[in-house]
ROVEX-68976 format. One record per residue (C-alpha): z, y, x; residue number from 0. Coordinates in Angstrom, 2 decimals. Example, Ala and Ser with C-alpha at 12.3 -4.5 7.8 and 13.67 -1.06 7.14 Angstrom:
BEGIN
        Z        Y        X   nr
     7.80    -4.50    12.30    0
     7.14    -1.06    13.67    1
//
This chain:
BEGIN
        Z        Y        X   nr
   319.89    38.60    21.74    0
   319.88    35.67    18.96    1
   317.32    33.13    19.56    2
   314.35    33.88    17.69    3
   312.54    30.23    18.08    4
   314.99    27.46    18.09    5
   314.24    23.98    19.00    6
   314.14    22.83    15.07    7
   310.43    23.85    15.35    8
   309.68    21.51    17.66    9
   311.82    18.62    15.72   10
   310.07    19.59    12.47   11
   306.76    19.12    13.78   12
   307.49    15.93    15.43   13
   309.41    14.39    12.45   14
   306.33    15.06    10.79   15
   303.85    13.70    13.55   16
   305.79    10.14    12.71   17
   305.43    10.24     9.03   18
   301.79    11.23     8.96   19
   301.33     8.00    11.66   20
   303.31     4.62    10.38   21
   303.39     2.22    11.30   22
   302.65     2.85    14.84   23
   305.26     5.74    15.11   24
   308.14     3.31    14.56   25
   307.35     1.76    17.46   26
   308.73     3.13    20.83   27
   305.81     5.73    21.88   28
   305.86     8.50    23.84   29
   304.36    11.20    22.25   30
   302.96    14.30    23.72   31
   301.51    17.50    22.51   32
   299.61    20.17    24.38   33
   298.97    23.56    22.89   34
   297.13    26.35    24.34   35
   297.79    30.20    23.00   36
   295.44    32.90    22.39   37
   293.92    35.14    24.58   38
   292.92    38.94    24.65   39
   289.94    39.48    23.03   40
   287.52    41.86    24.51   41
   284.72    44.31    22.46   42
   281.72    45.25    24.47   43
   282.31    45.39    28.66   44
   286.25    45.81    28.71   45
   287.77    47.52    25.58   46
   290.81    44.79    24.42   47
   291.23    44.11    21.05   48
   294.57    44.81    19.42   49
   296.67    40.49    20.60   50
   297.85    38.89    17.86   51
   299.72    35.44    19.14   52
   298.08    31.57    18.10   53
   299.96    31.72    14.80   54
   301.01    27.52    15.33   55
   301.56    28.62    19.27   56
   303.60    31.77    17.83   57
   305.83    29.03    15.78   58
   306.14    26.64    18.12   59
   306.97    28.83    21.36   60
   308.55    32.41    20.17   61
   305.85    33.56    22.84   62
   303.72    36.37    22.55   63
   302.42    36.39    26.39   64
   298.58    35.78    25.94   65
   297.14    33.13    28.28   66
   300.29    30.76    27.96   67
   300.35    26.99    26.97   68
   302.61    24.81    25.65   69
   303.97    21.17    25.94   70
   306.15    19.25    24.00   71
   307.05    15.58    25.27   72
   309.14    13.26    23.26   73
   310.37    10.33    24.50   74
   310.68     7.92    20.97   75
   313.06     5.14    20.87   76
   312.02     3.82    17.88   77
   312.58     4.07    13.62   78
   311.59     7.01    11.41   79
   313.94     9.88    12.84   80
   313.70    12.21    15.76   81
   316.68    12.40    18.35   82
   316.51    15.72    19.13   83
   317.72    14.80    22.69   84
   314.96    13.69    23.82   85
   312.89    16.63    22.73   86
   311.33    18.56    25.53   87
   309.19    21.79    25.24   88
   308.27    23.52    28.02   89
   306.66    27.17    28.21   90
   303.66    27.74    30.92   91
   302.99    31.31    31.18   92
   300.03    32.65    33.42   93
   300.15    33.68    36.59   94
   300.60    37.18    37.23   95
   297.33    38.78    37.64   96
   298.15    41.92    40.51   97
   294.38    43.52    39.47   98
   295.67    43.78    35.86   99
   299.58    44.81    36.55  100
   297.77    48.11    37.26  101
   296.07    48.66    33.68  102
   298.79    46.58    31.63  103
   301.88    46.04    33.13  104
   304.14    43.41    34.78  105
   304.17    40.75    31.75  106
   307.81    40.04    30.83  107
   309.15    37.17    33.23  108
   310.38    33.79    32.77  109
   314.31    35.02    32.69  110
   314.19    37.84    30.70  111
   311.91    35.49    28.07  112
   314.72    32.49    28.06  113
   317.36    35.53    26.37  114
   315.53    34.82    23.17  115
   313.46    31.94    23.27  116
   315.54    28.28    23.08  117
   313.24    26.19    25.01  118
   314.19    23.29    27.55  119
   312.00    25.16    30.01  120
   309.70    28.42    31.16  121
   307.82    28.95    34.17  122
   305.06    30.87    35.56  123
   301.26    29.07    36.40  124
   299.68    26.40    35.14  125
   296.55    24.67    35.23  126
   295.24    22.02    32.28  127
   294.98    19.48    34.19  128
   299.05    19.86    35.70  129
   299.94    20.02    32.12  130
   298.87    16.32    30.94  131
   301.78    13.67    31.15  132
   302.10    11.77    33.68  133
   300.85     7.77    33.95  134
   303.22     6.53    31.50  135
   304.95     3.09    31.70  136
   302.95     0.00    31.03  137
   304.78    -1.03    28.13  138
   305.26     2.10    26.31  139
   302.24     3.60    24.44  140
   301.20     7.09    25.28  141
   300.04     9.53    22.31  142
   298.39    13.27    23.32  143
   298.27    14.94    20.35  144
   295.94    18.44    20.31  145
   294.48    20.39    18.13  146
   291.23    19.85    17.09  147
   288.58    20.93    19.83  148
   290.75    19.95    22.37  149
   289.97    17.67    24.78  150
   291.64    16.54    28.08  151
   289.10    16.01    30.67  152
   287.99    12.05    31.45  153
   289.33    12.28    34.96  154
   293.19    12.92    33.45  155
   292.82    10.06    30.43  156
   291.57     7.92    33.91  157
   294.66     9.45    35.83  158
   297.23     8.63    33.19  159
   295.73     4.91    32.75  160
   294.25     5.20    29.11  161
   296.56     6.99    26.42  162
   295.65     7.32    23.17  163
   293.94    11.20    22.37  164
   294.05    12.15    18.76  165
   293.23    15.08    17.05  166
   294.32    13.40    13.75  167
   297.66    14.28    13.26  168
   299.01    17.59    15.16  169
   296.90    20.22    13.15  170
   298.05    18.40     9.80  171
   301.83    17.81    10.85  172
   301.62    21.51    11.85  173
   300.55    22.66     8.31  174
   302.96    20.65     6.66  175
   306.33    21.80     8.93  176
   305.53    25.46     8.47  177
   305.33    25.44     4.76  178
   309.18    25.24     5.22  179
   310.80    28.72     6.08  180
   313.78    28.57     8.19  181
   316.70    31.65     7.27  182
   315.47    33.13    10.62  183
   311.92    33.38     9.51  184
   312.91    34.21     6.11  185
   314.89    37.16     7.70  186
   311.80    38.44     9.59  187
   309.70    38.01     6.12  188
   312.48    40.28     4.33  189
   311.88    42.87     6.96  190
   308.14    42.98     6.91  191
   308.98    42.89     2.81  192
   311.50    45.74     3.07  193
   308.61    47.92     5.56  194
   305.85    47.56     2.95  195
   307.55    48.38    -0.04  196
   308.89    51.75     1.54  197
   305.13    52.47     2.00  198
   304.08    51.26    -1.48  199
   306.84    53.93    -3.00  200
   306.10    56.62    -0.38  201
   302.36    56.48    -1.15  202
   302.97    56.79    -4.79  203
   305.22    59.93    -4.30  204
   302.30    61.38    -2.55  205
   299.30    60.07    -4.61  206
   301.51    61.96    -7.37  207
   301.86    64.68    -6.24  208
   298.31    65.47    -5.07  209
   298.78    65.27    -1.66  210
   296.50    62.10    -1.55  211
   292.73    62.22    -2.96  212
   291.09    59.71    -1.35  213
   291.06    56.19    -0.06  214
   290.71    56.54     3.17  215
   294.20    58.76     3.00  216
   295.58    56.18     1.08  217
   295.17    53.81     3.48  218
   296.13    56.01     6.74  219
   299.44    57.14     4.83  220
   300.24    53.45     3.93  221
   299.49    52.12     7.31  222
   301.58    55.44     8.81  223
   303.99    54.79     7.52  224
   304.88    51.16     8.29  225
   304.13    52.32    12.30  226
   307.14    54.57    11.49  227
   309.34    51.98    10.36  228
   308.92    49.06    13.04  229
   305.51    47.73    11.97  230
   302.88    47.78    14.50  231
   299.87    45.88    12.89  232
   298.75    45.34     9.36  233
   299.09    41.58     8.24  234
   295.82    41.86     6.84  235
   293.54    44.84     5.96  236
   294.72    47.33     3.59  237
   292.82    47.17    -0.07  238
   293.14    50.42    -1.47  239
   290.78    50.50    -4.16  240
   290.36    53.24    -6.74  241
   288.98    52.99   -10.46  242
   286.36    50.51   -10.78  243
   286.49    49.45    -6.96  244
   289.45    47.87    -7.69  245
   287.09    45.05    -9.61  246
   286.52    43.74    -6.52  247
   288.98    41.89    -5.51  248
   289.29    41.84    -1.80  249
   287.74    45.79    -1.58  250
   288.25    47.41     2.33  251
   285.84    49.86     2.31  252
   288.29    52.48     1.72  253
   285.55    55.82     1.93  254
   285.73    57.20    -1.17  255
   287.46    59.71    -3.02  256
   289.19    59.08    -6.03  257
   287.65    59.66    -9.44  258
   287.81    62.92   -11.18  259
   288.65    61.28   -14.54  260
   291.73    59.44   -14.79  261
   292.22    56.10   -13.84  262
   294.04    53.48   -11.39  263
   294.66    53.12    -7.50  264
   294.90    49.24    -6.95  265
   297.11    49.29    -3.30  266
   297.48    45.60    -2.46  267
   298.72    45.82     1.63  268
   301.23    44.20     3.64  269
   303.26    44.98     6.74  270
   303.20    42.93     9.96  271
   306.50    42.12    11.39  272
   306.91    40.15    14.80  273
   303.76    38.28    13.48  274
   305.31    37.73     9.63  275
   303.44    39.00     6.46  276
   304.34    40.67     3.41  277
   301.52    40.51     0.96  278
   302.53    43.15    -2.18  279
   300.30    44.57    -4.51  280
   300.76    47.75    -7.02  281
   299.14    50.11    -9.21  282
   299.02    54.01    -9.29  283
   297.85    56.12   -12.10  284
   295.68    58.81   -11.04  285
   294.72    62.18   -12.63  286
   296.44    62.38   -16.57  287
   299.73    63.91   -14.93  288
   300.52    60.96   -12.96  289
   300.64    58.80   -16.49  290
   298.94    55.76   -17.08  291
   295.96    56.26   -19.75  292
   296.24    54.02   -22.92  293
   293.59    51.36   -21.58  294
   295.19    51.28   -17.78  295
   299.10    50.89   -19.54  296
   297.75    48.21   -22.12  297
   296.21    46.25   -18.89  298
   298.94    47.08   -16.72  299
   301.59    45.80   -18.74  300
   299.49    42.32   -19.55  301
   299.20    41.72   -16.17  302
   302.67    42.61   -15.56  303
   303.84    39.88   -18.89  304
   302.12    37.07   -16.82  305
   303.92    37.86   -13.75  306
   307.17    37.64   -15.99  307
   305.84    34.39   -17.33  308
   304.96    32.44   -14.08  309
   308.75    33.74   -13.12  310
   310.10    31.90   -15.99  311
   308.36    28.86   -14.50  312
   309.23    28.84   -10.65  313
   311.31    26.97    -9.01  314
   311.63    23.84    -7.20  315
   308.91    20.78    -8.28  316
   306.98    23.47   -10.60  317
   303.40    22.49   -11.22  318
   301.38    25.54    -9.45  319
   298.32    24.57   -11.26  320
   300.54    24.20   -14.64  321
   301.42    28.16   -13.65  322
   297.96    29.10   -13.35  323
   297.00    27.69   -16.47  324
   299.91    29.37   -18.28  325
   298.50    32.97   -16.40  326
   295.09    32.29   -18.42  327
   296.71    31.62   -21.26  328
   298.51    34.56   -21.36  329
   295.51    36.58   -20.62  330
   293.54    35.01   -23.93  331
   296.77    35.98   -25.74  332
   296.67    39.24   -24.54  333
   292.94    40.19   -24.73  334
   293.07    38.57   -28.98  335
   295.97    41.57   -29.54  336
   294.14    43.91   -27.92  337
   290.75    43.03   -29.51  338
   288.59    42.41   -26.53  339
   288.49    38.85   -27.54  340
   287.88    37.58   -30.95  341
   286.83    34.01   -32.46  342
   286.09    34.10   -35.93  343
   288.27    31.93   -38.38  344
   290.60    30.09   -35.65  345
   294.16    30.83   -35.27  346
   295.62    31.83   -32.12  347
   296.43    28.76   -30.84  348
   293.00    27.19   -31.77  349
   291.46    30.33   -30.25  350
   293.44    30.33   -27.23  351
   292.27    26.61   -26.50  352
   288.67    27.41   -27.31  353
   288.82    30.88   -24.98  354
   290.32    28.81   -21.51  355
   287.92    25.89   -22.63  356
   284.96    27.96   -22.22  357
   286.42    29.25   -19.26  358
   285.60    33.07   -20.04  359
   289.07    33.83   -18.88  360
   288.02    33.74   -15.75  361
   285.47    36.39   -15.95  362
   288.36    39.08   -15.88  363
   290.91    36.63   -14.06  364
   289.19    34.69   -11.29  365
   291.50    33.80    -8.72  366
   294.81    32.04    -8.05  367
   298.14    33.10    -9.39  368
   299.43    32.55    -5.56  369
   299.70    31.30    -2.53  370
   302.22    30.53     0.30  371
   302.78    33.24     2.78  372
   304.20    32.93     6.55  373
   302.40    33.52     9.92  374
   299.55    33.92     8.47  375
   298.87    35.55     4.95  376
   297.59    32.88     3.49  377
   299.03    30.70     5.33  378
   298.97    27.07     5.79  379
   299.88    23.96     4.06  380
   298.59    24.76     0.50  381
   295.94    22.26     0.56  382
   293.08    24.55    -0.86  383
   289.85    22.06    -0.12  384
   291.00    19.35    -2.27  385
   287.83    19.19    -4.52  386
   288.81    17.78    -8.10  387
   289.32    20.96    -9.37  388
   286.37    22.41    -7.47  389
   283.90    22.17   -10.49  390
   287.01    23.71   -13.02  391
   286.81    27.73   -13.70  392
   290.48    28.15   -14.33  393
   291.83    26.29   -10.89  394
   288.61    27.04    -8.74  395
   290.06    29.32    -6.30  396
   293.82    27.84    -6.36  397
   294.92    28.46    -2.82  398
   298.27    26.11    -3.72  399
   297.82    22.64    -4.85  400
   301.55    21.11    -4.40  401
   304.49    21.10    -6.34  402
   307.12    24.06    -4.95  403
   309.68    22.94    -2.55  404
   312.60    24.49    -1.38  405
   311.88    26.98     1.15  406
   308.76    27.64     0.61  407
   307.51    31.61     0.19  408
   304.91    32.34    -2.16  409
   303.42    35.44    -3.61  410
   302.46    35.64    -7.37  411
   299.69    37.65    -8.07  412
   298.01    37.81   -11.27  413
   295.10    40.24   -11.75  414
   292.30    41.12   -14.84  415
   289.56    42.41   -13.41  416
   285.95    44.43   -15.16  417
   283.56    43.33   -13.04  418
   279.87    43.21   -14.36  419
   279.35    40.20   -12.12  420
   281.47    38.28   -12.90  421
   281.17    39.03   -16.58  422
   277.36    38.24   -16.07  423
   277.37    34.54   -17.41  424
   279.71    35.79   -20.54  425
   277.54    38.50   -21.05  426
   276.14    37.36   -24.49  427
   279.50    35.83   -25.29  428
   280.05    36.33   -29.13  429
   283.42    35.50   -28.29  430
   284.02    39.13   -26.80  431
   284.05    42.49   -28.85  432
   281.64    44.24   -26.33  433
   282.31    47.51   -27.83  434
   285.82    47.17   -26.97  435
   285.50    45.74   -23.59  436
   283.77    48.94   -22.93  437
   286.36    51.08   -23.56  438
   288.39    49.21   -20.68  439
   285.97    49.01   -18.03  440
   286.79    52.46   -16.16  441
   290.15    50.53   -15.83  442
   288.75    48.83   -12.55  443
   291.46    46.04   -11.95  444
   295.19    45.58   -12.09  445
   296.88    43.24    -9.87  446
   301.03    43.10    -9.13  447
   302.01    40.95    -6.94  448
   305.60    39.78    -5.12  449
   306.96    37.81    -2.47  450
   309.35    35.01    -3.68  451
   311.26    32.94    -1.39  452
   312.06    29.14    -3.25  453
   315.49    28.33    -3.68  454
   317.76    25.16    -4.91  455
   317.47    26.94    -8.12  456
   315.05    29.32    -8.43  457
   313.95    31.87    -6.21  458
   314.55    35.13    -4.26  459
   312.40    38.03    -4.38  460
   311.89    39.22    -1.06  461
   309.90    42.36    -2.35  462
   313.08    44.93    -3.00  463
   313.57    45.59    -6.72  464
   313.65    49.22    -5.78  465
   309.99    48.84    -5.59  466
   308.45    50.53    -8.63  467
   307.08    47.99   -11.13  468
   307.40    48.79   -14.77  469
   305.20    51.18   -16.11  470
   308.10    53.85   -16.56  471
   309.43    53.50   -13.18  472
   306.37    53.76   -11.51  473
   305.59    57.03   -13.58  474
   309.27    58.37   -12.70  475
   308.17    58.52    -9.23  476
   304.55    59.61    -9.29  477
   305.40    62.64   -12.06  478
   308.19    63.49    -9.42  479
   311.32    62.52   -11.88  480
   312.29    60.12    -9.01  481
   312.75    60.01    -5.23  482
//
């Protein structure tokens, strides 16, 4: 079995650790960093909750044994580059419990672990305080690194003769090394990818065809489905929202049936796969034959030209913030044609300015075009609490505030939402035709989404193109012209 985990994760994070700290990393140092794993969770006396690994552990190790640690020592001669000879990370698994072999199982063993995992060692028991470096030399400096919260105890700092503990650097350098997929973990991303859009086509077939009226079906045939096909867990919970439930954005309630007049299913879920996410999102029409209505194909299809548009935009050093701007723009440009906006006497492009000035764009488009996706589904590194854009309407909720880089894996999601609460401050607006915005409202929300994967010169989408997206394939398979 190919190594899952190779040692570049460890070399990442530590060429990182020494950028984040000049000048003192130049120096010869020997830095050390201790990382702890998650444990099983239990609800009420002794009912376990579903183990999902430490997602920085999970990176770092390959290890999903819960209870395990890890250490990485480096031994730095000096100067700005790791020698990857000198990197050590050892795996500490737990001791084997006999009272809980009986309910769970022998947990796999050290050997059978080493098949797949590239690590300079792994061995069973440990204790926190066996895990702290030694007392290191007297003229070499002595970094711990942990994560914040972490603390070695006083009588180990006293033991090892007064290293430096910091919390400053190994959450940070963590964030920044995982933005950067390697083709392994871009491989695992495709598969969780290929898993959910099986069960995005699959549930339109059967929303279709009837055999689907509710959410809560929605969701169990979605989720069913990706069980099937190698996924055990959800990478986050399934939103399957129907007609106006889909105006709120993150909806998981699930419970009710679908309208009797025809409208939208908003399905925005993602397989799990060996702890990678896929994050897709996709509309289905429901009742009117399996058609989209006038107003849900009119939304649909915006939504679906600023998708096109950011796509025209990404690719290595693109602005993200430029690209959410243009998605708000396009919005303005599409509510003018379709009359929901208006303002008197100005031409487009001195409406469009006034419309994203007064920020009433983002009454029906609130959120971020994007964000990066690993680990975790919104995953790390994207730098959302920077606060100069805090206090701006169109950039509020940016989860992405860098410039792309190769390697990075983003999703791009634009949405229009009719949601009376967030229309609430626009409500007098004499900038909207209300009686037109009426006429849209049963629409809900639209959001598409994809997974794209940053290349030298573009992208890749990881979401297969025989996912249905247009409005004509995605009616081909839920009037049954398509498999």
């Amino acid at each position: 079995m190919a190594s899952l985990y190779p040692l570049v994760h460890s070399q990442q994070l530590l060429q990182r650790l020494l950028a984040l700290n000049k000048p003192k990393s130049l120096a010869p140092a020997l830095h050390y960093c201790y990382l702890v794993g998650g444990h099983i969770q239990t609800r009420g006396t002794d009912a376990e909750e579903p183990f999902r690994q430490e997602a920085n552990f999970k990176w770092l190790s390959g290890c999903d044994v819960p209870g395990s640690a890890l250490t990485i020592e480096y031994e730095h001669e000096g100067g700005d580059q790791v020698d990857p000879s000198r990197v050590h990370t050892r795996l500490w698994l737990p001791d084997v419990d006999e009272a809980e072999v009986m309910w769970c199982g022998l947990p796999p063993a050290p050997e059978e672990l080493a098949k797949s995992l590239n690590l300079t060692s792994i061995q069973r028991g440990w204790t926190p305080a066996a895990l702290y470096p030694p007392k290191p030399q007297a003229d070499v400096p002595t970094f711990l690194h942990t994560l914040p919260l972490v603390s070695p105890p006083t009588t180990i700092m006293a033991r090892i003769n007064g290293p430096k503990h910091t919390t400053d650097y190994l959450e940070k350098a963590l964030h920044y090394a995982r933005r950067y997929k390697s083709p392994k973990e871009v491989e695992l991303m495709t598969k969780a990818s290929e898993i959910t859009a099986g069960a995005h086509k699959n549930l339109m077939r059967l929303v279709g065809s009837g055999h689907v009226s509710d959410e809560n079906a929605a969701e169990a045939e979605f989720v069913s489905f990706c069980r099937r096909n190698g996924s055990k867990h959800q990478a986050y919970s399934p939103i399957m929202a129907a007609g106006t439930s889909a105006g709120t954005l993150h909806y998981v309630d699930n419970d009710r049936p679908f309208p009797s007049e025809p409208t939208l299913l908003l399905v925005d879920a993602g397989a799990d796969y060996n702890c990678y996410a896929a994050d897709v999102t996709r509309c289905i029409p429901l009742g009117n034959g399996g058609r989209f209505t006038k107003e849900c194909k009119e939304i649909y299809e915006l939504v679906l030209n600023m998708q096109y548009a950011a796509f025209e935009q990404i690719k290595p050093g693109a602005n993200w913030e430029q690209i959410q701007r243009l998605m708000h723009d396009v919005l303005a440009r599409g509510f003018l044609k379709l009359g929901i906006f208006k303002v008197d006497g100005a031409r487009e492009e001195e409406a469009v300015r006034k419309l994203l000035d007064s920020g009433l764009t983002s009454a029906f488009y609130p959120h971020g075009v994007g964000h990066l996706l690993g680990l975790d589904v919104h995953d790390v590194g994207g730098l959302p609490d920077e606060g100069r854009h805090k206090t701006d309407p169109l950039l509020k909720y940016l989860r992405l505030r860098y410039p792309l880089e190769e390697g990075f894996v983003v999703t791009v999601e634009p949405g229009c939402y009719f949601n009376e609460h967030l229309f609430a401050p626009f409500k007098n607006s004499d900038m909207v035709d209300h009686d037109v915005l009426a006429r849209y409202r049963y629409v809900g929300g639209v959001r598409i989404e994809d997974n794209l994967l940053i290349t030298a010169d573009g992208f890749r989408n990881l979401t297969p193109d025989w996912l249905p997206k247009t409005v004509a394939d995605v009616e081909a398979v839920t009037t049954g012209q398509s498999a």
